[in-house]
BARO-396562 format. One line per 8 residues: number of its first residue (from 1); their letters; for each residue x, y negated, z of C-alpha. Coordinates in nm, 3 decimals. Layout:
BEGIN
NUM) a) X:Y:Z | ...
***
This chain:
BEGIN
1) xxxxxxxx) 6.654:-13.091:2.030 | 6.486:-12.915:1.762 | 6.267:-12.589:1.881 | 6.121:-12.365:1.600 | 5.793:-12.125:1.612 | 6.023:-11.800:1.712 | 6.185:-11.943:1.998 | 5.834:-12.093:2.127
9) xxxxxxxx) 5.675:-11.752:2.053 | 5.967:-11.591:2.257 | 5.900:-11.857:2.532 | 5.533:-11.792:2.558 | 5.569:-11.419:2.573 | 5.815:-11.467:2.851 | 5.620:-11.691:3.097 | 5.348:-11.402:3.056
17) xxxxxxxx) 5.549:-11.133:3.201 | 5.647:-11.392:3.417 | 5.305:-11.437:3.551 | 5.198:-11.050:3.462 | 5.496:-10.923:3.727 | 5.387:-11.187:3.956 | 5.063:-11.104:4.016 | 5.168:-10.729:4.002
25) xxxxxxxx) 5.404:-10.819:4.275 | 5.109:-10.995:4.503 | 4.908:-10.743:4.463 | 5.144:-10.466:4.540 | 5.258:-10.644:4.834 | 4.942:-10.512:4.964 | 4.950:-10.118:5.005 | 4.866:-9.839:4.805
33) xxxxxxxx) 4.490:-9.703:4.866 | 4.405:-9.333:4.985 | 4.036:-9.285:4.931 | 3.861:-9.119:5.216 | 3.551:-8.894:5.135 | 3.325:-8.782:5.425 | 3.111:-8.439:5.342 | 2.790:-8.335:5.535
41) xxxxxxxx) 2.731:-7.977:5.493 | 2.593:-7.671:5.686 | 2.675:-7.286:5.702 | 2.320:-7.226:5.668 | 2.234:-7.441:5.359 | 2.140:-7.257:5.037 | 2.194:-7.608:4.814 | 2.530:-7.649:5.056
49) xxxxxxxx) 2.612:-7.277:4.897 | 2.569:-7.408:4.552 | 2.748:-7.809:4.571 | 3.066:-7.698:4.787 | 3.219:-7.458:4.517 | 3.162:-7.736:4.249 | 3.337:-8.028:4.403 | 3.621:-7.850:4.544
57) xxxxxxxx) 3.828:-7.800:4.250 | 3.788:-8.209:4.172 | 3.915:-8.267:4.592 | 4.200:-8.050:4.511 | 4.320:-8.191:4.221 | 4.326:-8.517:4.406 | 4.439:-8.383:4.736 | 4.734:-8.661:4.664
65) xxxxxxxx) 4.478:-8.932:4.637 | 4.266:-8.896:4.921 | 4.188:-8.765:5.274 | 3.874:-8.549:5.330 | 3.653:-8.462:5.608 | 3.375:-8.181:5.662 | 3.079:-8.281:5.978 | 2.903:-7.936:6.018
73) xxxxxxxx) 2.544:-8.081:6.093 | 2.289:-7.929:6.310 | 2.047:-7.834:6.063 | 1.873:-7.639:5.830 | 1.994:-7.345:6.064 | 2.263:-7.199:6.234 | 2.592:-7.324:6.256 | 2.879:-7.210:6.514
81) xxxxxxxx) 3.109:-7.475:6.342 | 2.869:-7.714:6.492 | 2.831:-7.626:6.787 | 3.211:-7.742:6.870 | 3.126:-8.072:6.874 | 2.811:-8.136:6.788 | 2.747:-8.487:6.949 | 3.070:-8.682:6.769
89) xxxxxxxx) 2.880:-8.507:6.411 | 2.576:-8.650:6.507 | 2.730:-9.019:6.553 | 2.835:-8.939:6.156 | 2.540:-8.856:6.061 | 2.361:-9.143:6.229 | 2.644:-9.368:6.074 | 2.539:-9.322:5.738
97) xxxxxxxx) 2.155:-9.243:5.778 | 2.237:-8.888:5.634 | 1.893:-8.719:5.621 | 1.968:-8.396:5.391 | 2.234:-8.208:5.286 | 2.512:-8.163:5.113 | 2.591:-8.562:5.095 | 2.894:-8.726:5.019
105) xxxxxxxx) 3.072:-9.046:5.134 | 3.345:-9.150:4.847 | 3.493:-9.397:5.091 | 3.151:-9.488:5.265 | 2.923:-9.485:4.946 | 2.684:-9.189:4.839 | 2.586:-9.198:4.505 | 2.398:-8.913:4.435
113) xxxxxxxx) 2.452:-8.564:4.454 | 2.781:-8.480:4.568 | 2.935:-8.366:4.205 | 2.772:-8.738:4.120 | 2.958:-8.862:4.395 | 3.293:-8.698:4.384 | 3.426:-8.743:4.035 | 3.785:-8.767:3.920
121) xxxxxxxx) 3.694:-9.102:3.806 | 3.532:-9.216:4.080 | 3.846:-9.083:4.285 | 4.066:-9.259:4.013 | 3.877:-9.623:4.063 | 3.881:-9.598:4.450 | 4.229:-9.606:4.489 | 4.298:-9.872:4.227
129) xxxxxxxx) 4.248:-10.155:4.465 | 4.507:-10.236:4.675 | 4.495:-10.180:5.069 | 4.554:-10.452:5.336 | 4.651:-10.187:5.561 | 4.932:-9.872:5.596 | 4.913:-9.576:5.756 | 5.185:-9.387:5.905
137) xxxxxxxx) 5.054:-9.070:6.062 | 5.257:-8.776:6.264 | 5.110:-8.464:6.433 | 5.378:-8.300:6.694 | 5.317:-7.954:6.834 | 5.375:-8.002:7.249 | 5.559:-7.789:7.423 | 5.256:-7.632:7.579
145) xxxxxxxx) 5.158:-7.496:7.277 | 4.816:-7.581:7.404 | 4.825:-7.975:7.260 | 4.939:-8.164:7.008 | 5.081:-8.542:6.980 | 4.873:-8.744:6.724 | 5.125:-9.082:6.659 | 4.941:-9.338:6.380
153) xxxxxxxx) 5.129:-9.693:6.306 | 4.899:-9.914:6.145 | 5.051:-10.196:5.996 | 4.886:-10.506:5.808 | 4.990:-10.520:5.431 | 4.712:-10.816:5.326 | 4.415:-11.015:5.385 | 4.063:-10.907:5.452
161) xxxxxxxx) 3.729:-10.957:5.617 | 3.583:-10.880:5.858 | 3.673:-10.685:6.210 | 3.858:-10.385:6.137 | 3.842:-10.041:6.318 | 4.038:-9.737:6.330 | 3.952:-9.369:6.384 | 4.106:-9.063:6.425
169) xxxxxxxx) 3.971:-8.770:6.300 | 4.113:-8.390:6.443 | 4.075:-8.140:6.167 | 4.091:-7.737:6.076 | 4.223:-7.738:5.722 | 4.051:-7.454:5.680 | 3.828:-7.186:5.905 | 3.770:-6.847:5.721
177) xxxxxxxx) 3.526:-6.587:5.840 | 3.541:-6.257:5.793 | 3.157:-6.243:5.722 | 2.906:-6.553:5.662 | 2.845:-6.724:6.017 | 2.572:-6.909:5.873 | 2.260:-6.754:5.636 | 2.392:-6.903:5.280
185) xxxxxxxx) 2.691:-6.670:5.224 | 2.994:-6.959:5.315 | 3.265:-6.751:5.465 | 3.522:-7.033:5.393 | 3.501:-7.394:5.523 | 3.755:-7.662:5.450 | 3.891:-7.956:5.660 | 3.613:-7.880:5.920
193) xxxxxxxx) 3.598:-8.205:6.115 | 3.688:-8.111:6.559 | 3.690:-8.431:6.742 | 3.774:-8.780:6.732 | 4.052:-8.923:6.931 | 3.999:-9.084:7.141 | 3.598:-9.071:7.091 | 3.381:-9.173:6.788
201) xxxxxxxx) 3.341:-9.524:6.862 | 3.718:-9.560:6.737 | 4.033:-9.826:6.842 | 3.984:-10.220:6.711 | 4.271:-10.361:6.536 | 4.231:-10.686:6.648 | 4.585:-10.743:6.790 | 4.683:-10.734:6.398
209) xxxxxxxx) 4.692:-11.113:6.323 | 4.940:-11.183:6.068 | 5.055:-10.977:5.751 | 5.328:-10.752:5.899 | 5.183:-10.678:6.212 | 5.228:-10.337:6.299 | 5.096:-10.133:6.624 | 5.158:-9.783:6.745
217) xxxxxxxx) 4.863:-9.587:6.910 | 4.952:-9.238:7.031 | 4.663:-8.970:7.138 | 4.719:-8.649:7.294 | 4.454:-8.388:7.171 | 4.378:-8.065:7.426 | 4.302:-7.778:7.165 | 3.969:-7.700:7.252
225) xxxxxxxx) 3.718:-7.458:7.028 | 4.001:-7.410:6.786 | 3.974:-7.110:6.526 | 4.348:-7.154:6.432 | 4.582:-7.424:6.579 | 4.824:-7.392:6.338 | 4.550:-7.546:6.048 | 4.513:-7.851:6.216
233) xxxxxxxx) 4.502:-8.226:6.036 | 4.441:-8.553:6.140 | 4.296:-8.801:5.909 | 4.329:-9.178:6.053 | 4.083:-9.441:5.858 | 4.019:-9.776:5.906 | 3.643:-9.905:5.852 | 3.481:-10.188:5.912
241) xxxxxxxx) 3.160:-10.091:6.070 | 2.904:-10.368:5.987 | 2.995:-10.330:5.651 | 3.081:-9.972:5.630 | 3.389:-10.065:5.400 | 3.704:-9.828:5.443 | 3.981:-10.048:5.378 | 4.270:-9.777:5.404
249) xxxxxxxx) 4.289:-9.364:5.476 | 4.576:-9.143:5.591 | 4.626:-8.748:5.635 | 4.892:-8.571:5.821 | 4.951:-8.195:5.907 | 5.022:-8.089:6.186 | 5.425:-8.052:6.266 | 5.557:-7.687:6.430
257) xxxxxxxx) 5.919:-7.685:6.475 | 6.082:-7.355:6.525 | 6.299:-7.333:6.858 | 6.639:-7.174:6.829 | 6.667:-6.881:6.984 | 6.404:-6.697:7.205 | 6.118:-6.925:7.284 | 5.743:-6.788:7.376
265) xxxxxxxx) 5.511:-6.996:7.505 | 5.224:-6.894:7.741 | 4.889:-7.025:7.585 | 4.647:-6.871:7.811 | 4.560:-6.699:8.132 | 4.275:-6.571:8.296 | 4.248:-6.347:8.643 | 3.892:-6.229:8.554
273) xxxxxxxx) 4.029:-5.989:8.228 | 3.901:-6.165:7.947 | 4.043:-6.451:7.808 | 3.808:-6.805:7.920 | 3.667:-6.657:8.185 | 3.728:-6.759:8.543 | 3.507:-6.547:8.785 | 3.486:-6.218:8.916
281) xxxxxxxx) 3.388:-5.995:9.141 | 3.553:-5.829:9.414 | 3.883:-5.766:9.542 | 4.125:-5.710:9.248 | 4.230:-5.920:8.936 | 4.276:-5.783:8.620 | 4.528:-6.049:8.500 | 4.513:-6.134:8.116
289) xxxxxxxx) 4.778:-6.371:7.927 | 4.822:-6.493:7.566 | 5.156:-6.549:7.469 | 5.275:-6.684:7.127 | 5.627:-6.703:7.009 | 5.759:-7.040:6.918 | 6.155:-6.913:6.807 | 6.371:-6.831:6.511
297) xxxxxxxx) 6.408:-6.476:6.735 | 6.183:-6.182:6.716 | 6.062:-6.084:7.069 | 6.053:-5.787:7.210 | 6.007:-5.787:7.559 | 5.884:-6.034:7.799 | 5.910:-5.988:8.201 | 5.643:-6.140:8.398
305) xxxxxxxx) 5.639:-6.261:8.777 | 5.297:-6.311:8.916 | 5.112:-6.297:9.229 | 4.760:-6.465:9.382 | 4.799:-6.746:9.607 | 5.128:-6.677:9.859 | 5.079:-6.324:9.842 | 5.378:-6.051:9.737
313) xxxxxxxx) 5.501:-6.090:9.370 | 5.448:-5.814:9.126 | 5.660:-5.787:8.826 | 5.529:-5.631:8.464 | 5.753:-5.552:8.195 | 5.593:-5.563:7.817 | 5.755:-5.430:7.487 | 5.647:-5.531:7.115
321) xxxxxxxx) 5.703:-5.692:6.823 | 5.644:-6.067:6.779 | 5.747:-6.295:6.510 | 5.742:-6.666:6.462 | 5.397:-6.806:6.568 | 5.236:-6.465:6.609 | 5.020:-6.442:6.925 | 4.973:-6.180:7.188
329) xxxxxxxx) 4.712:-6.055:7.482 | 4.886:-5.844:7.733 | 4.704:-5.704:7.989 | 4.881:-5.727:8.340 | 4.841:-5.434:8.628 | 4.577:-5.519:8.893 | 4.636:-5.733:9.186 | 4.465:-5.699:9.480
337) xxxxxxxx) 4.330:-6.007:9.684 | 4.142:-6.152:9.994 | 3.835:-6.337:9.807 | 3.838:-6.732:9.941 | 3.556:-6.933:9.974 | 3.718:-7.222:9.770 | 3.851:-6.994:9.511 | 4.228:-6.858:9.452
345) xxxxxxxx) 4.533:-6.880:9.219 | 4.654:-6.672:9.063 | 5.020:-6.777:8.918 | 5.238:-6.636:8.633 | 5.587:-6.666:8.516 | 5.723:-6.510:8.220 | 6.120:-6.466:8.398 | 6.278:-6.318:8.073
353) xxxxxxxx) 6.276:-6.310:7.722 | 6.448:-5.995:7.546 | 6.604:-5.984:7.859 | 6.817:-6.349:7.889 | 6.649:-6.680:7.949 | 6.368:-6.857:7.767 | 6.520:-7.167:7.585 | 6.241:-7.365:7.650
361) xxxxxxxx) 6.154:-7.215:7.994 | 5.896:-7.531:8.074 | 5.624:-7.327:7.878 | 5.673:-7.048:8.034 | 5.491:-7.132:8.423 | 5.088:-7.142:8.490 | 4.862:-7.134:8.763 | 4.488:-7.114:8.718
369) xxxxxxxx) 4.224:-7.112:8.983 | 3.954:-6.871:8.948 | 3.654:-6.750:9.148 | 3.402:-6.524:9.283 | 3.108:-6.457:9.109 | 2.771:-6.560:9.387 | 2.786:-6.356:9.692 | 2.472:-6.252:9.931
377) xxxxxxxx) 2.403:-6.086:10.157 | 2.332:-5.672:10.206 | 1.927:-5.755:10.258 | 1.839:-6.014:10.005 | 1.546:-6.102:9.803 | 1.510:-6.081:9.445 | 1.228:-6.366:9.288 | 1.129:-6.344:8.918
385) xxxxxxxx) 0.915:-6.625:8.729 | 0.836:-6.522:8.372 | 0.743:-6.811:8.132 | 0.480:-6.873:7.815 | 0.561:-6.503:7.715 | 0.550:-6.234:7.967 | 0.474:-5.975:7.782 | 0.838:-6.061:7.604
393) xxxxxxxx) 1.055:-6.015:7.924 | 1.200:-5.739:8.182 | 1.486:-5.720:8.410 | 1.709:-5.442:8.548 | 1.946:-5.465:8.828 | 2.278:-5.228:8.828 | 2.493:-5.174:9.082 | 2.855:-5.059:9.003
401) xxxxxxxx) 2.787:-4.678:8.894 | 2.561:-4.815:8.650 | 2.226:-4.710:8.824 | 1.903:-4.922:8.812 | 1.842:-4.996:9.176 | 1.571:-5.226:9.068 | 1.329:-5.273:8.736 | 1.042:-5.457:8.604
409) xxxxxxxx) 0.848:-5.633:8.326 | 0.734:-5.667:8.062 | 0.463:-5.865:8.256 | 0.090:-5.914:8.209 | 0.109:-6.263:8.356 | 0.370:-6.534:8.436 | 0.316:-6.540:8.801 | 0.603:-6.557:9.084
417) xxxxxxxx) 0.724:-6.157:9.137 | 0.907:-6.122:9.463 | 1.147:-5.792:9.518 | 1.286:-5.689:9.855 | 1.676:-5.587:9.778 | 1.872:-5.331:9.964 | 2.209:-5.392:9.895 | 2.589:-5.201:10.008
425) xxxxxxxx) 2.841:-5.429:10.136 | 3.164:-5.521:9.928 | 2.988:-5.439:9.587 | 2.905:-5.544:9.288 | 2.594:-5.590:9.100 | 2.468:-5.696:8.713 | 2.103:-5.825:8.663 | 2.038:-5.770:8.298
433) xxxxxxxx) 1.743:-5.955:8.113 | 1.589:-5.881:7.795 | 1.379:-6.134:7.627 | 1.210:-6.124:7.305 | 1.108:-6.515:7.252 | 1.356:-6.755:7.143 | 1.308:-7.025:7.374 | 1.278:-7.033:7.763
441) xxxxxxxx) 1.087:-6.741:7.870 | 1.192:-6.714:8.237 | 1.393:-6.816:8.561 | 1.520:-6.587:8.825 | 1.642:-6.610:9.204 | 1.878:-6.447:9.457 | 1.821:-6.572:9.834 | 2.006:-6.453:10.128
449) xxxxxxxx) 1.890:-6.304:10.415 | 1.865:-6.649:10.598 | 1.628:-6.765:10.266 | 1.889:-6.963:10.151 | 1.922:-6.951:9.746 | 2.235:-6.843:9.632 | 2.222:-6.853:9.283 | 1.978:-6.959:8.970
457) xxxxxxxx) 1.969:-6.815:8.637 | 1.739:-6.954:8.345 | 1.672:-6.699:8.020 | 1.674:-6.853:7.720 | 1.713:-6.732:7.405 | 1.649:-6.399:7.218 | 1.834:-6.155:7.342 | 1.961:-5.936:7.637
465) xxxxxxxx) 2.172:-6.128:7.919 | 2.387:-6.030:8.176 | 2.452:-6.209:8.520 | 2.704:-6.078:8.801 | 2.680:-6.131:9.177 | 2.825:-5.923:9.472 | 2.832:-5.868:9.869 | 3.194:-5.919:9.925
473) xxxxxxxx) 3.276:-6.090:10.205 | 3.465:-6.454:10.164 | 3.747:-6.565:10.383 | 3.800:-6.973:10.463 | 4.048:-7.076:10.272 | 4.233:-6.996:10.010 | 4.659:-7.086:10.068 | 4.579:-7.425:9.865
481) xxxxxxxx) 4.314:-7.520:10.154 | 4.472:-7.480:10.445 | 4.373:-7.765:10.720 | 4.050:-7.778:10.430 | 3.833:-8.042:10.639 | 4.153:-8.281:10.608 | 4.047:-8.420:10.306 | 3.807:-8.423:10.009
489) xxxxxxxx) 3.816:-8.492:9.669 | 3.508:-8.627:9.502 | 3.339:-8.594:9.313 | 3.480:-8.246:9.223 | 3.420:-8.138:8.937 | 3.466:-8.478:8.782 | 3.474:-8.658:8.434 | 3.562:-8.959:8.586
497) xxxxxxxx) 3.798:-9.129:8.819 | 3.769:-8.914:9.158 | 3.747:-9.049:9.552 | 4.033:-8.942:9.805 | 3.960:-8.914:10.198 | 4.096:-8.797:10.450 | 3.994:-8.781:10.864 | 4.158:-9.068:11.023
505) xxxxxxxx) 4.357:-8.821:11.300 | 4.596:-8.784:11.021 | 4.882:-9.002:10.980 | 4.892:-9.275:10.692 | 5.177:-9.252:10.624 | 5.247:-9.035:10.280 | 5.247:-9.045:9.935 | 4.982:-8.824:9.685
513) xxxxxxxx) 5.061:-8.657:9.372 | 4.842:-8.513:9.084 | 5.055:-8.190:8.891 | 4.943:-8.037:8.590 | 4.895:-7.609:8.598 | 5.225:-7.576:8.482 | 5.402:-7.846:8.669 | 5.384:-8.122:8.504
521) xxxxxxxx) 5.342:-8.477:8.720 | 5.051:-8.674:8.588 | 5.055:-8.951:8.832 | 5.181:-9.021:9.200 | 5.111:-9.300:9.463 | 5.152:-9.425:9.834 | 4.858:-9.249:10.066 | 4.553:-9.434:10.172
529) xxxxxxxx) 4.276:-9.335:10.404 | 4.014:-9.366:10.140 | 4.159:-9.431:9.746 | 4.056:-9.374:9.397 | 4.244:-9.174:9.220 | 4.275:-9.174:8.792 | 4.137:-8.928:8.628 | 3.880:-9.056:8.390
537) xxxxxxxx) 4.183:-8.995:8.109 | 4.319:-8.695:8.205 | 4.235:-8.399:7.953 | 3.971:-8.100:8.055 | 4.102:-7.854:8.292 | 4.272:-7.802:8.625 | 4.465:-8.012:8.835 | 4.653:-7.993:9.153
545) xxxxxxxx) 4.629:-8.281:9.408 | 4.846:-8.235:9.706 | 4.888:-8.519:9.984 | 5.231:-8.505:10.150 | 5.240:-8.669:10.511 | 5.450:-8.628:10.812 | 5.237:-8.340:10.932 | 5.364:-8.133:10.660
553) xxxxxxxx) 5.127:-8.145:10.286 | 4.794:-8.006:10.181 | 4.686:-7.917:9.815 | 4.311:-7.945:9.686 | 4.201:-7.798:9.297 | 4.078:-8.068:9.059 | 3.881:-7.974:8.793 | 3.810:-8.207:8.489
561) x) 3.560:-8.149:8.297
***
């Protein structure tokens, strides 16, 4: 058969498409690349000032093309944004042998300056190469409204070298202040990094042997230090860390359904009347909640239930306005209280939402111990140790009309100063230090009238700093320790795994449980005389344990740090 030179042209041309989609198709069997670039700046950084305004424009544009993260270092100055977290920062910083900033990391390499750096070209060439990896990321609100559900699926796409590892980085998209927190002017900071779950070190994705391999790791992340919850981002990236090379990125915002129908949520709650803080002093609670509506309905009233340990219930009724994802701080009437040795409860339940039931009434129950700030004795002795600067610092102590019972300093010398202290019974008193020296300029003491110290505060700082202590007398047990010498928990506070044990006169027969403060069961198990109990993954805050055996049950207060 007879071939002429058009039909061997057309031939030619059409193996090379051949081949052209081939290799097309091996390469995109692989996956598409998100770049990942890492950014080292500081509110308190003039050249930071200068560098951040330039390269945003270029991220934005790109915002499709990569995933970005902001470490707030610990230097040239101040930085609250640091202060968050600064350890998991540090590991960044250490990472990448960052010794000034700004720098950037366009997916683990610093050229240069950062508008050097972060280029649309540069952007443009780091996503050209295919990925061996995918990233499926989802953020889901809990029902808390005090977590979130971070769910990545990592699946492998191609071949590489290497042992690859994955990290997951928590994010505020952005954190705007309404004046500069730092000294260079920044009131705006973008995808400021929070905390990596579940620590720096990262996951290994060794289990991922074969092209189409795919694993699901799911984190639960306990807002902590947030500015905003509703800005938060994950970015998940996988690195290799001998070599530094970031072989894939992914970026996800967080997810906030909205409930149909009235659904608030109650976010926090303190006894002690501010928000965070859980000690007081004296007799009464000033009760303090946040609440924050999660429904398609306006709110505007809530009922509230709440009471201190067993004691009678009091009821509050509170009218407003609250839309979707608007927050709240109500201030509850007083509730009087026998102070307990081991601390009380104090527990809330919002019973009504514009008068009917909550939809989502799980969200709606907390208990949360709190305490009483150190108690002495009426006679008690007052010690005071200034430091390297005593002509810097001076004390007062107040009692509760706001009269100086007691004064001194500044000092001519940093010897020991010893003050006899006269005290009323079932009061409360502030010691209030002024120091002039940024660093530590002083220690003070409060000993009973046995000699036995009862509390230790260290100044340090520039500033004036106020401590509370009272005479109120302590009962016991609270209602959650009755039978108290039955068993211990410890170590208590913990950040580990904690030790259970209880007197042998009890029977050993039983089971334990562990409950979250709003009722949640985190784990269970049959009763031993002496056990270890998991809690080295349990997220910060406070736990009930209670042991049920056939002598009736017994709670203790776990707190996680």
């Amino acid at each position: 058969m007879c071939i002429n030179k058009l039909n061997i042209f057309m031939i030619r041309n059409l193996l090379t498409t051949c081949f052209l989609l081939l290799f097309v198709a091996i390469l995109w069997a692989q996956s598409p690349r998100k770049a990942l670039v890492e950014h080292f700046t500081q509110a308190s950084c003039p050249p930071c000032a200068y560098y951040n305004p330039l390269i945003k424009p270029v991220l934005d544009r790109n915002d499709n093309k990569l995933c970005r993260i902001s470490y707030q270092v610990s230097w040239p100055g101040f930085d609250p944004m640091n202060k968050d977290n600064p350890g998991e920062v540090q590991t960044r910083v250490s990472y990448y042998g960052v010794t000034g900033v700004p720098d950037s990391y366009l997916n683990a390499v610093s050229s240069g300056p950062p508008t050097t750096t972060i280029t649309d070209e540069a952007i443009r060439n780091a996503t050209l190469i295919p990925a061996p990896f995918s990233i499926a990321l989802e953020n889901t609100l809990l029902g808390d409204y005090r977590s979130m559900e971070v769910r990545v699926t990592v699946t492998r796409t191609g071949d590489f070298t290497g042992t690859p590892n994955l990290r997951v980085a928590v994010l505020e998209r952005i954190i705007e202040w309404s004046t500069p927190p730092g000294s260079n002017g920044e009131t705006e900071f973008h995808h400021v990094f929070k905390k990596f779950l579940p620590n720096a070190t990262g996951t290994k994705l060794s289990e991922l042997a074969s092209n189409g391999d795919s694993k699901t790791f799911v984190f639960v992340f306990p807002f902590d230090k947030l500015y905003d919850f509703r800005n938060l981002e994950t970015v998940a990236f996988i690195q290799d860390d001998a070599t530094h090379q970031v072989h894939q990125a992914e970026n996800a915002y967080l997810n906030i359904a909205q409930s149909p129908g009235p659904d608030v949520a109650l976010m926090q709650l303190s006894a002690a009347g501010t928000l965070g803080d859980s000690l007081l002093c004296g007799k009464n609670a000033y009760p303090v909640v946040q609440i924050i509506n999660g429904g398609n309905a306006e709110v505007n009233s809530l009922e509230f239930r709440y009471s201190i340990d067993q004691g009678v219930v009091q009821s509050h009724t509170w009218n407003g306005r609250l839309g979707f994802l608007e927050k709240v701080e109500i201030a509850l009437p007083a509730l009087g209280f026998a102070p307990s040795k081991a601390g009380n409860l104090l527990n809330l339940t919002i019973d009504k939402v514009n008068g009917s039931a909550d939809v989502y009434p799980q969200n709606n129950v907390s208990h949360i111990a709190f305490y009483q700030t150190p108690t002495t004795t009426n006679t008690s002795t007052f010690e005071f140790k200034p430091a390297a600067q005593p002509g810097q610092i001076s004390f007062r102590i107040f009692d509760e009309q706001n009269q100086i019972i007691l004064t001194d300093g500044p000092f001519a010398d940093n010897s020991t100063k010893k003050y006899p202290l006269t005290l009323e019974a079932e009061k409360c008193y502030d010691v209030v230090v002024s120091n002039g020296t940024t660093s530590l300029n002083g220690t003070y003491k409060v000993f009973n009238d046995q000699n036995v110290l009862v509390f230790q505060q260290r100044v340090i700082g520039n500033g004036v700093f106020t401590r509370r202590f009272g005479t109120h007398t302590l009962v016991g047990n609270s209602s959650l320790d009755d039978n108290a010498g039955a068993f211990m928990l410890y170590p208590n506070p913990t950040q580990g795994d904690v030790i259970l044990h209880f007197e042998s006169s009890l029977p050993v027969r039983g089971r334990i449980e562990c409950r979250a403060t709003d009722g949640s069961l985190v784990w269970q198990g049959e009763l031993q005389q002496k056990m270890r109990l998991p809690a080295s993954d349990l997220a910060k805050g406070l736990y009930l344990v209670t042991l049920f055996h056939e002598g009736g049950k017994q709670t203790r207060k776990l707190l996680v740090h």
